[in-house]
CHARMM internal coordinates of N, CA and C (Angstrom, degrees):
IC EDIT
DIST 1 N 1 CA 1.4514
DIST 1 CA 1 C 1.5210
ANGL 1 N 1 CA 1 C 108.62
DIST 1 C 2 N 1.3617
ANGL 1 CA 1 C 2 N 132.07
DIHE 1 N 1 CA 1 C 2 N 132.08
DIST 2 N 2 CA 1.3094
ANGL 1 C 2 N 2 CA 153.14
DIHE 1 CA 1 C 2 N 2 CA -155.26
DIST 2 CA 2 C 1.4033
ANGL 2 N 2 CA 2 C 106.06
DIHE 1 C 2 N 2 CA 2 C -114.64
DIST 2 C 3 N 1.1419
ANGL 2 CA 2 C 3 N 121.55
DIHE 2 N 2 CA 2 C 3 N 74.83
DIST 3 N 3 CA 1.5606
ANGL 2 C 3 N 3 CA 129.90
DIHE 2 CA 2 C 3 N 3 CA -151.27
DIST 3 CA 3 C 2.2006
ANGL 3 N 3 CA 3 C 94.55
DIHE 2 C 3 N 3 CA 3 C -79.05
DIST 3 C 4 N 1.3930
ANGL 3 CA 3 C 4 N 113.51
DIHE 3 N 3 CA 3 C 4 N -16.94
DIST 4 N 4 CA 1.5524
ANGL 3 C 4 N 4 CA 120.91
DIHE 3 CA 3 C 4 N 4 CA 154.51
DIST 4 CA 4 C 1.3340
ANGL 4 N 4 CA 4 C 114.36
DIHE 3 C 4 N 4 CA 4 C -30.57
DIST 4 C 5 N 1.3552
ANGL 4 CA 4 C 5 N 106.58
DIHE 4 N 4 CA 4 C 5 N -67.60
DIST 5 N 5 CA 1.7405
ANGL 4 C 5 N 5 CA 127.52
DIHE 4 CA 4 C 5 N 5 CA -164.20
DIST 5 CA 5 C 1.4521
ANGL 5 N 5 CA 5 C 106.11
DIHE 4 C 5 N 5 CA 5 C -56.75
DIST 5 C 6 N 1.4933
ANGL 5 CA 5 C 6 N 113.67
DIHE 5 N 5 CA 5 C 6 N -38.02
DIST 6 N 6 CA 2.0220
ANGL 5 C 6 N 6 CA 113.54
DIHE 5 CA 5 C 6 N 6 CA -172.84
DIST 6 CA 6 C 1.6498
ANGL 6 N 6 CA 6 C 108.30
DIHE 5 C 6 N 6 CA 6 C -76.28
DIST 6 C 7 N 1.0165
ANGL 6 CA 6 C 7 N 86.15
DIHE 6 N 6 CA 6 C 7 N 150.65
DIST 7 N 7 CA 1.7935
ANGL 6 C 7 N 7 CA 96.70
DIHE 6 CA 6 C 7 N 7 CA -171.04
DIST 7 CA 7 C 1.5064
ANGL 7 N 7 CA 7 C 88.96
DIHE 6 C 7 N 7 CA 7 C -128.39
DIST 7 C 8 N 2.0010
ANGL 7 CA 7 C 8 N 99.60
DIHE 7 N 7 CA 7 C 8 N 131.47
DIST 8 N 8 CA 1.8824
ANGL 7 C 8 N 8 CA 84.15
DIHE 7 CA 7 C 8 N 8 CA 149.47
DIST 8 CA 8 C 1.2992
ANGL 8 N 8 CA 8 C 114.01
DIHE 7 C 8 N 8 CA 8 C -131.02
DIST 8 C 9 N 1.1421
ANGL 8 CA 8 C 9 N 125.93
DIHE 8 N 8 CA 8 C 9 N 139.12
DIST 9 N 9 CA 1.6615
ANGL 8 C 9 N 9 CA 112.95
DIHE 8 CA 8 C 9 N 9 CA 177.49
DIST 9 CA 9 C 1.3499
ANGL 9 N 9 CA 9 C 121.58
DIHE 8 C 9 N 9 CA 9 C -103.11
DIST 9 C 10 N 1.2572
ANGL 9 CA 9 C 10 N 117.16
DIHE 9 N 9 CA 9 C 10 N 133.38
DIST 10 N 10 CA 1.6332
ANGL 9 C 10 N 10 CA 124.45
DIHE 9 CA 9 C 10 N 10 CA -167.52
DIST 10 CA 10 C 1.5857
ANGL 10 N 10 CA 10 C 100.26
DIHE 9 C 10 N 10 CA 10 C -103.73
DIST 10 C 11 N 1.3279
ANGL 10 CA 10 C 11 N 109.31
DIHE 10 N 10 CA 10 C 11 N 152.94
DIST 11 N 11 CA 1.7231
ANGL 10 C 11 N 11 CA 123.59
DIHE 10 CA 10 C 11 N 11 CA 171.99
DIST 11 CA 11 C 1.0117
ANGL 11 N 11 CA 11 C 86.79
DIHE 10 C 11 N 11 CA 11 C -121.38
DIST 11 C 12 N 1.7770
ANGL 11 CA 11 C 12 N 103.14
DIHE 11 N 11 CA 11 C 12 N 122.80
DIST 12 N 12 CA 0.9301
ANGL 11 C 12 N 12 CA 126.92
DIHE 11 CA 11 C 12 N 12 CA 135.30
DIST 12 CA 12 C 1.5290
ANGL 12 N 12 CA 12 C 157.44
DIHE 11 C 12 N 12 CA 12 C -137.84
DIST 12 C 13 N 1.4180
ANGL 12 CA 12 C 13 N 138.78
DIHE 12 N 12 CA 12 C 13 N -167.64
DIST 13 N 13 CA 1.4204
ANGL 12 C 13 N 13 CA 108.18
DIHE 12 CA 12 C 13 N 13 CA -169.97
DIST 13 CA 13 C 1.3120
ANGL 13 N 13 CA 13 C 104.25
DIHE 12 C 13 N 13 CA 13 C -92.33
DIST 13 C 14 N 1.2027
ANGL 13 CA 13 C 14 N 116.56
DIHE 13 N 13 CA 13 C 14 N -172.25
DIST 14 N 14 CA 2.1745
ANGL 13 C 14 N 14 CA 125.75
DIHE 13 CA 13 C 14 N 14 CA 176.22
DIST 14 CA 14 C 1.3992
ANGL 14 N 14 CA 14 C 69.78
DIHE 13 C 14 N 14 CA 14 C -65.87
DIST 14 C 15 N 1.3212
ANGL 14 CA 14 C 15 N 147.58
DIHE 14 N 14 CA 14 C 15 N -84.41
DIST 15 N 15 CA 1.6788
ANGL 14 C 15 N 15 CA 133.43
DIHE 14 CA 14 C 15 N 15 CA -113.55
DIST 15 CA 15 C 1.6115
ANGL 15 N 15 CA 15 C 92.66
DIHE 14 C 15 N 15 CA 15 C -76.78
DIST 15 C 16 N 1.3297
ANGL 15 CA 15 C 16 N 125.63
DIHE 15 N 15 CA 15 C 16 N -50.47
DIST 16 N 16 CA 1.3013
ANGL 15 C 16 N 16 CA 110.91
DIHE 15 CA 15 C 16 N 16 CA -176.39
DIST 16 CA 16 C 1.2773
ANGL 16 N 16 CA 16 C 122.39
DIHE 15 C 16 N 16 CA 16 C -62.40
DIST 16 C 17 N 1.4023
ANGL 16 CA 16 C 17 N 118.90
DIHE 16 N 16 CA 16 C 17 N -36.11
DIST 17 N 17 CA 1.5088
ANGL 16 C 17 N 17 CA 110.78
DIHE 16 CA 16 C 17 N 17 CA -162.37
DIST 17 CA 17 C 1.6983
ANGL 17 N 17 CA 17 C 92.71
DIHE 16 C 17 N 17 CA 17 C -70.01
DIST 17 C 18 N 1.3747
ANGL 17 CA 17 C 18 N 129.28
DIHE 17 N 17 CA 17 C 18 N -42.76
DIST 18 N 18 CA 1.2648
ANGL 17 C 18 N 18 CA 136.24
DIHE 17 CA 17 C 18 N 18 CA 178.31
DIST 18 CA 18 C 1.6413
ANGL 18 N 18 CA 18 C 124.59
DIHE 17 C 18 N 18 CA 18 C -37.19
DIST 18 C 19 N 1.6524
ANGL 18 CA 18 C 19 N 99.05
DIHE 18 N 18 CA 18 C 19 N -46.33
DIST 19 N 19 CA 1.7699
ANGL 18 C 19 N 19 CA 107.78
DIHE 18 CA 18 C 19 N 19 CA 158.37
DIST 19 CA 19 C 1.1557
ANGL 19 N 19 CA 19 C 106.67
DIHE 18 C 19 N 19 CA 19 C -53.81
DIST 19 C 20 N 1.3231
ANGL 19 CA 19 C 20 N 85.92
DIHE 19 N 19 CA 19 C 20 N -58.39
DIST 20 N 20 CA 2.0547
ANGL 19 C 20 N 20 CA 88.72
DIHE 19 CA 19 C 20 N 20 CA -153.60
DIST 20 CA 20 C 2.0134
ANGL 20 N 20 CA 20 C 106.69
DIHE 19 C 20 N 20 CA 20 C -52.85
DIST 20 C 21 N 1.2684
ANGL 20 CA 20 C 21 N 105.71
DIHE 20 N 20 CA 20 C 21 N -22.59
DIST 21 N 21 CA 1.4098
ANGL 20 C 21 N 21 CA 101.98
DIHE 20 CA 20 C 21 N 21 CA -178.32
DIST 21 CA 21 C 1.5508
ANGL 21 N 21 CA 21 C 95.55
DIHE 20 C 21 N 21 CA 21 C -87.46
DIST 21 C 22 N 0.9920
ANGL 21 CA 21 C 22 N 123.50
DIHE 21 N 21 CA 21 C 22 N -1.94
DIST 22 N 22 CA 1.6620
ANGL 21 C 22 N 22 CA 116.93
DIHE 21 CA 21 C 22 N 22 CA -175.96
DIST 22 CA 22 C 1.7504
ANGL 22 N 22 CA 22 C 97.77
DIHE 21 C 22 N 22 CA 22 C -92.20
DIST 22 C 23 N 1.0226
ANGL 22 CA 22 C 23 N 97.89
DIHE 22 N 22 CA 22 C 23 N -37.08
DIST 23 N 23 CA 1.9251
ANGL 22 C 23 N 23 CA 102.75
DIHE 22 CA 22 C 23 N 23 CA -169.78
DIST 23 CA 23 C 1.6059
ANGL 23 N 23 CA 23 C 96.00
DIHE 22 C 23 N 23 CA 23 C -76.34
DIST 23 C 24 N 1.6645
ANGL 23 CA 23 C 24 N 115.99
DIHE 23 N 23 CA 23 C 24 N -51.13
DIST 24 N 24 CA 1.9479
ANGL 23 C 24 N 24 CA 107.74
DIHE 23 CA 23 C 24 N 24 CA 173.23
DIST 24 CA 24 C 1.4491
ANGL 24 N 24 CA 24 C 93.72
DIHE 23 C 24 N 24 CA 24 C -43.75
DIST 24 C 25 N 1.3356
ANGL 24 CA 24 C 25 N 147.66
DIHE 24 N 24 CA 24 C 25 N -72.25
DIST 25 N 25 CA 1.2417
ANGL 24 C 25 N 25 CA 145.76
DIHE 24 CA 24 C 25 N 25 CA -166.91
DIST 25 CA 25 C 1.3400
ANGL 25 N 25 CA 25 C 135.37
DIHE 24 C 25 N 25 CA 25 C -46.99
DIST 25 C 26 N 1.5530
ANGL 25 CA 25 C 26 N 110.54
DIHE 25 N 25 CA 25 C 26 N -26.75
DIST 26 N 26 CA 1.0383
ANGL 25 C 26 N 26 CA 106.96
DIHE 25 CA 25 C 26 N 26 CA 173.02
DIST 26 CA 26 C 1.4601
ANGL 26 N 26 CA 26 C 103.82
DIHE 25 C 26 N 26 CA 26 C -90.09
DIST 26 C 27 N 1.5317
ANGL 26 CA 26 C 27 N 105.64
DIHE 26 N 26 CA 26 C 27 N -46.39
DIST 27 N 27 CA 1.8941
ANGL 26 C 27 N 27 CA 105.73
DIHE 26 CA 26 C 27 N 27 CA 176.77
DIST 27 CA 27 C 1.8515
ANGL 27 N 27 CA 27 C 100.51
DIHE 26 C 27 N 27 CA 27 C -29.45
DIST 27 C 28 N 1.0163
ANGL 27 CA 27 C 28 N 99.35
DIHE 27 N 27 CA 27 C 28 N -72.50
DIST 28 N 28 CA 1.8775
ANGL 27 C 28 N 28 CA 111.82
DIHE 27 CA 27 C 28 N 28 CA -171.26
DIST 28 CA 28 C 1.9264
ANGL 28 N 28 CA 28 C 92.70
DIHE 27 C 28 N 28 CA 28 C -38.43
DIST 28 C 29 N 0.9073
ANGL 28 CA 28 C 29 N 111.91
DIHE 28 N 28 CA 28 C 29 N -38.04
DIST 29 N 29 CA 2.2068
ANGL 28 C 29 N 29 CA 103.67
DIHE 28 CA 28 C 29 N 29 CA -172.06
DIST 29 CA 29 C 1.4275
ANGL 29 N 29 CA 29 C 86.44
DIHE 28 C 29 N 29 CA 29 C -74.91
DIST 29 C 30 N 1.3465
ANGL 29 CA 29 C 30 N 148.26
DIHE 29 N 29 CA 29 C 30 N -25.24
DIST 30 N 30 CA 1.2696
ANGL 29 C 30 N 30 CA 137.79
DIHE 29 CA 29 C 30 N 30 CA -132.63
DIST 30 CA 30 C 1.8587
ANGL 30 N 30 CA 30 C 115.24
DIHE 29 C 30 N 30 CA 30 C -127.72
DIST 30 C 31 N 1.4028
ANGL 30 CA 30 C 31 N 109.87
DIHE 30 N 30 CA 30 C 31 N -13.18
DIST 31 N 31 CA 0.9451
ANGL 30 C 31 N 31 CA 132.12
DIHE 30 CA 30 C 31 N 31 CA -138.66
DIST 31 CA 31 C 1.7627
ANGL 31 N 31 CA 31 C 103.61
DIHE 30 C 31 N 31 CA 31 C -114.36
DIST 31 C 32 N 1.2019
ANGL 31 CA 31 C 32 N 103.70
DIHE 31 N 31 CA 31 C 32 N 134.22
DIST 32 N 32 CA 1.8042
ANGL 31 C 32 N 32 CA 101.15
DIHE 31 CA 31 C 32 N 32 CA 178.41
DIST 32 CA 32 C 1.7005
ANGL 32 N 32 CA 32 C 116.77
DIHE 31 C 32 N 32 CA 32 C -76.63
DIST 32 C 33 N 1.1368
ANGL 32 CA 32 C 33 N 121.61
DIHE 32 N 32 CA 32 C 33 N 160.32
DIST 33 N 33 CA 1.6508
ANGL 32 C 33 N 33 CA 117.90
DIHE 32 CA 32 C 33 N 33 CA 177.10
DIST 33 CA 33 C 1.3676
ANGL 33 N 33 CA 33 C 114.39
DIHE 32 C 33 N 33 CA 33 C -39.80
DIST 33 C 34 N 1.1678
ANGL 33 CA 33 C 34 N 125.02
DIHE 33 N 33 CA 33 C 34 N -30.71
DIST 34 N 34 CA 1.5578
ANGL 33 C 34 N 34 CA 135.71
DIHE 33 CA 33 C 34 N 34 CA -161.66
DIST 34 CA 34 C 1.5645
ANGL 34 N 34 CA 34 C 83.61
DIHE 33 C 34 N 34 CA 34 C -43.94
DIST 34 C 35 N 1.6438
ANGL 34 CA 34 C 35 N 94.30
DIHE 34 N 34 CA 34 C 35 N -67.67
DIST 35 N 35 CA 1.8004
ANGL 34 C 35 N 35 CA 105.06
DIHE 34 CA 34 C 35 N 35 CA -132.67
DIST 35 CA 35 C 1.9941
ANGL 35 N 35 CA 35 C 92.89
DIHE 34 C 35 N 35 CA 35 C -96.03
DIST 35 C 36 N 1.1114
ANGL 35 CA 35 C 36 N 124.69
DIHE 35 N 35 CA 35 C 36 N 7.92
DIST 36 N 36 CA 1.2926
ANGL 35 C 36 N 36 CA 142.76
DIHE 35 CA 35 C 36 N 36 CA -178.35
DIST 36 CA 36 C 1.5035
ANGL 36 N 36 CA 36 C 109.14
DIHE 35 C 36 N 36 CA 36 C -36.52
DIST 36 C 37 N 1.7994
ANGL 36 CA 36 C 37 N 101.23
DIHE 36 N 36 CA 36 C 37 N -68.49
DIST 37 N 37 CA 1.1281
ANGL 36 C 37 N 37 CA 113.64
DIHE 36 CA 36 C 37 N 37 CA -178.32
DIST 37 CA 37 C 1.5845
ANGL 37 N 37 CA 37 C 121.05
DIHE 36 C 37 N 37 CA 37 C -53.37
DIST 37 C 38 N 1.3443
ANGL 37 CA 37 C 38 N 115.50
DIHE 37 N 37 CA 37 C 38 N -42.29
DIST 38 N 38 CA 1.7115
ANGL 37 C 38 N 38 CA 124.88
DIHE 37 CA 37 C 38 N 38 CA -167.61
DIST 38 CA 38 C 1.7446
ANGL 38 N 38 CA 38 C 102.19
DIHE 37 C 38 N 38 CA 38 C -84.03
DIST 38 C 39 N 1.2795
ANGL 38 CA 38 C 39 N 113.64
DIHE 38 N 38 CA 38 C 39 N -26.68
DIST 39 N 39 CA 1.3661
ANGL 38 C 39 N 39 CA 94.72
DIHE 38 CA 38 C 39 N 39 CA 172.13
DIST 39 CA 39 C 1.9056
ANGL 39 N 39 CA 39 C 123.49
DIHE 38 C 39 N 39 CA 39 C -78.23
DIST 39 C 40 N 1.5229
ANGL 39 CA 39 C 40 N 81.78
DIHE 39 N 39 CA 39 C 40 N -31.31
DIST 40 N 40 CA 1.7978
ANGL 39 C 40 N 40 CA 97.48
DIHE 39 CA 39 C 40 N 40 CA 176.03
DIST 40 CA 40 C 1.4854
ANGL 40 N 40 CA 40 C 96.62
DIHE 39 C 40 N 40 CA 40 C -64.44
DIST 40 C 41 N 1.4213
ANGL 40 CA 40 C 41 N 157.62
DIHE 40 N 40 CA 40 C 41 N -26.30
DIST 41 N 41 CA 1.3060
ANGL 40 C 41 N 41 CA 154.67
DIHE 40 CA 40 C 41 N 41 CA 178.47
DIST 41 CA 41 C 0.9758
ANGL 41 N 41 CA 41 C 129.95
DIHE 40 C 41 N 41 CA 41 C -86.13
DIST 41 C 42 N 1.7677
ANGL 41 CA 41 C 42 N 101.36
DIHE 41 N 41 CA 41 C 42 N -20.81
DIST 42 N 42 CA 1.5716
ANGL 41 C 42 N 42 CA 121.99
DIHE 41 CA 41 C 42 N 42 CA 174.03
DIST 42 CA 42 C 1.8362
ANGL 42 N 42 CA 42 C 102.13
DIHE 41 C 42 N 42 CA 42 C -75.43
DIST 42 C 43 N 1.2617
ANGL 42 CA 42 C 43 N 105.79
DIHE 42 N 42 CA 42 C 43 N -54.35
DIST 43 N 43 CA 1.6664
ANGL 42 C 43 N 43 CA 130.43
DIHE 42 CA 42 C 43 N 43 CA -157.79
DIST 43 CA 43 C 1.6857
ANGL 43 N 43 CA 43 C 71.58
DIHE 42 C 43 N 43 CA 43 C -65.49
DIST 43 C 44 N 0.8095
ANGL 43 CA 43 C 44 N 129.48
DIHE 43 N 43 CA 43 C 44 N -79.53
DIST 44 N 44 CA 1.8848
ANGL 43 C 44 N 44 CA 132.79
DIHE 43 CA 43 C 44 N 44 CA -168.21
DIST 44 CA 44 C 1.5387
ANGL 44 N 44 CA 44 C 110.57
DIHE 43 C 44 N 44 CA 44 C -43.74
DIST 44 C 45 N 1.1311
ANGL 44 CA 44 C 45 N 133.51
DIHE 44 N 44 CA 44 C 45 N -35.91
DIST 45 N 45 CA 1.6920
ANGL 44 C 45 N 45 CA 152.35
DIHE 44 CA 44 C 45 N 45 CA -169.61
DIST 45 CA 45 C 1.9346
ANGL 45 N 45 CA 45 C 77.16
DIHE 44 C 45 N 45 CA 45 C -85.65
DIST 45 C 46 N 1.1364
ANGL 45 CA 45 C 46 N 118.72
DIHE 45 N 45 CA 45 C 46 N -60.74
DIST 46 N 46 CA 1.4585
ANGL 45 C 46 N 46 CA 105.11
DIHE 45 CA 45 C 46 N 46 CA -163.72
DIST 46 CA 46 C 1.6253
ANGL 46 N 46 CA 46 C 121.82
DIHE 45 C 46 N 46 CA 46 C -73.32
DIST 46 C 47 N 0.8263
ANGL 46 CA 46 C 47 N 103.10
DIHE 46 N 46 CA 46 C 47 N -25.27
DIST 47 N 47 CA 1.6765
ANGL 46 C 47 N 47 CA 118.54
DIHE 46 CA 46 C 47 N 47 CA -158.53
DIST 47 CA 47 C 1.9722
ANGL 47 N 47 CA 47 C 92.39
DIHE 46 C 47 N 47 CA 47 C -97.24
DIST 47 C 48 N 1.4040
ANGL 47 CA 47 C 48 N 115.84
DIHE 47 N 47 CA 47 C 48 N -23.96
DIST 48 N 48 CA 1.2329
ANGL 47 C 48 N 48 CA 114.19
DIHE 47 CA 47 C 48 N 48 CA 172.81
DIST 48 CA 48 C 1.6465
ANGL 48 N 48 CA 48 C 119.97
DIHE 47 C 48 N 48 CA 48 C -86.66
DIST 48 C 49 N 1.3010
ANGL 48 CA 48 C 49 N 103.19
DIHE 48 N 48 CA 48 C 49 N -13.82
DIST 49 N 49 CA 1.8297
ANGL 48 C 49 N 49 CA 118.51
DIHE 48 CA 48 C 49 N 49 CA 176.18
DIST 49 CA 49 C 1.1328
ANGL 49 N 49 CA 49 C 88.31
DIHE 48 C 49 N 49 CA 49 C -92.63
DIST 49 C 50 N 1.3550
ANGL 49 CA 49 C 50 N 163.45
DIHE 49 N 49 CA 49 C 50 N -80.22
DIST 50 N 50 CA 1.2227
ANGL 49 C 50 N 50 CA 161.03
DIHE 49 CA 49 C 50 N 50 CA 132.71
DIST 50 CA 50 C 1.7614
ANGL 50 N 50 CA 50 C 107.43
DIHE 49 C 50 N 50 CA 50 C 33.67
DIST 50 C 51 N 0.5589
ANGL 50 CA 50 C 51 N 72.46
DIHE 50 N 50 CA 50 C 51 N -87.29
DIST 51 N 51 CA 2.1576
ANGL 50 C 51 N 51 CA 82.86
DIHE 50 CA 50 C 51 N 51 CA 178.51
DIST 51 CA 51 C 1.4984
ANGL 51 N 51 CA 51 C 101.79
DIHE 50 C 51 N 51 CA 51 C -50.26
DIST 51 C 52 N 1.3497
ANGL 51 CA 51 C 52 N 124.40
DIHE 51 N 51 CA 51 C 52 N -74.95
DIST 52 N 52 CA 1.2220
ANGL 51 C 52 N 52 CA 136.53
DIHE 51 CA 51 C 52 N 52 CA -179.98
DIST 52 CA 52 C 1.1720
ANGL 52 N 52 CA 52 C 123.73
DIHE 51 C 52 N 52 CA 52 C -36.99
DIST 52 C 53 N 1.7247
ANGL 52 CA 52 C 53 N 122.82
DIHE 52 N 52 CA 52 C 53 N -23.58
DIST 53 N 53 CA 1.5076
ANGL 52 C 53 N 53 CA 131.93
DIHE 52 CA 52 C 53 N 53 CA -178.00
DIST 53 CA 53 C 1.6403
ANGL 53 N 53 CA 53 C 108.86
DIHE 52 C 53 N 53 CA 53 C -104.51
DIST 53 C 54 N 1.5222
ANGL 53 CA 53 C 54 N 86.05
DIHE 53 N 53 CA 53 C 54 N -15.33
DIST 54 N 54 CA 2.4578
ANGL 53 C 54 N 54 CA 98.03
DIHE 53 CA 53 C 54 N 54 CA 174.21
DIST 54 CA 54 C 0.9990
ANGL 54 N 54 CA 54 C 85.65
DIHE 53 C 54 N 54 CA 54 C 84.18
DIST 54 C 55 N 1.7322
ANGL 54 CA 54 C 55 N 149.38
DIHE 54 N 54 CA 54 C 55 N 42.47
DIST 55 N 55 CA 1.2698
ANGL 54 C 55 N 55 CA 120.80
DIHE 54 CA 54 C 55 N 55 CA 108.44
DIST 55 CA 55 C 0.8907
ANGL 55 N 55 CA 55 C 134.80
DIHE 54 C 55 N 55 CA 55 C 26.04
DIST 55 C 56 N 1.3811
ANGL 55 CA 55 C 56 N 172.23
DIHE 55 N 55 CA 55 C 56 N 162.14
DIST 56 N 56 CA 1.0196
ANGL 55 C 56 N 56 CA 157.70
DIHE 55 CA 55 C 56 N 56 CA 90.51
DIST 56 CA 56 C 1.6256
ANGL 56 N 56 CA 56 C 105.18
DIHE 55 C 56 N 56 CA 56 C -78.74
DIST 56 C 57 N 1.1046
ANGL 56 CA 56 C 57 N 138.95
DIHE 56 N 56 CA 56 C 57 N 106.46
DIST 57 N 57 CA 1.7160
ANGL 56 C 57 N 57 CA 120.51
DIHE 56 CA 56 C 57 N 57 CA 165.83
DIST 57 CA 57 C 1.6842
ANGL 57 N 57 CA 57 C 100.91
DIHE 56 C 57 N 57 CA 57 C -83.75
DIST 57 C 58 N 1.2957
ANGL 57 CA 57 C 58 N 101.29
DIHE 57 N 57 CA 57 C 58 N 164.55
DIST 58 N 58 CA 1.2966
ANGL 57 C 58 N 58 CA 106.59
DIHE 57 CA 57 C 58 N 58 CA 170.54
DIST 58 CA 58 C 1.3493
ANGL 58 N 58 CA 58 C 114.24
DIHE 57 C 58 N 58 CA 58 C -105.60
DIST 58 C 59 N 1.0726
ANGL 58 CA 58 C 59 N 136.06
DIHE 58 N 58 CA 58 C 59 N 1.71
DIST 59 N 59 CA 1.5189
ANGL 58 C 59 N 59 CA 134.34
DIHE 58 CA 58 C 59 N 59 CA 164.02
DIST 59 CA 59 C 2.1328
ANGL 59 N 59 CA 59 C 102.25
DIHE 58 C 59 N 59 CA 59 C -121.61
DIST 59 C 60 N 1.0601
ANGL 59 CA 59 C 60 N 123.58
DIHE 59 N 59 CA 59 C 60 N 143.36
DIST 60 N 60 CA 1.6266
ANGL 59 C 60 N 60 CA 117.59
DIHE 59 CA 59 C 60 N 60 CA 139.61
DIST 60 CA 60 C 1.2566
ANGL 60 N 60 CA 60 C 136.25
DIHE 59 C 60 N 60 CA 60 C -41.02
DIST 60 C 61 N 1.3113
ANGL 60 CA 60 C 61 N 133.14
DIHE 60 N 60 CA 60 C 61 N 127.32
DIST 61 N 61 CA 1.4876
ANGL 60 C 61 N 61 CA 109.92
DIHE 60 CA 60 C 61 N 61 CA -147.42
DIST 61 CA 61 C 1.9344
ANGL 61 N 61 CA 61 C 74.12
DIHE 60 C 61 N 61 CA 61 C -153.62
DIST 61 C 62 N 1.4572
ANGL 61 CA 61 C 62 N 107.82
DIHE 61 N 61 CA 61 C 62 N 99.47
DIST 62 N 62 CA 1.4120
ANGL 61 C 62 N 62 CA 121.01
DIHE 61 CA 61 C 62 N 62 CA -174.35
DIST 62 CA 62 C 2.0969
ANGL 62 N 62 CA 62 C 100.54
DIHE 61 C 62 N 62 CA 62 C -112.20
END
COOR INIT
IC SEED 1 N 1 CA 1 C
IC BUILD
């Protein structure tokens, strides 16, 4: 099983997806090289659904 191929998509609100990109962000400050890459792709996967839906965040969140 090719756990690549499954997709899941979550609904969510501006305020959550906004944590949740705050918590990828902090994981990524917090986090050893191992897991570096997947949070930086997560934080990027999030912050690009974010924009794409007109978001508005209230801070920049790079």
């Amino acid at each position: 099983m090719n756990l690549n191929e499954r997709k899941v998509t979550l609904e969510l609100s501006e305020h959550d997806a906004t944590l949740l990109l705050i918590l990828i962000q902090n994981e990524l400050k917090d986090t050893d090289e191992t897991w570096h890459a997947y949070w930086k792709r997560l934080a990027h996967q999030v912050r690009h659904s974010i924009e794409r839906t007109g978001f508005q965040t209230r801070k920049k969140y790079e």
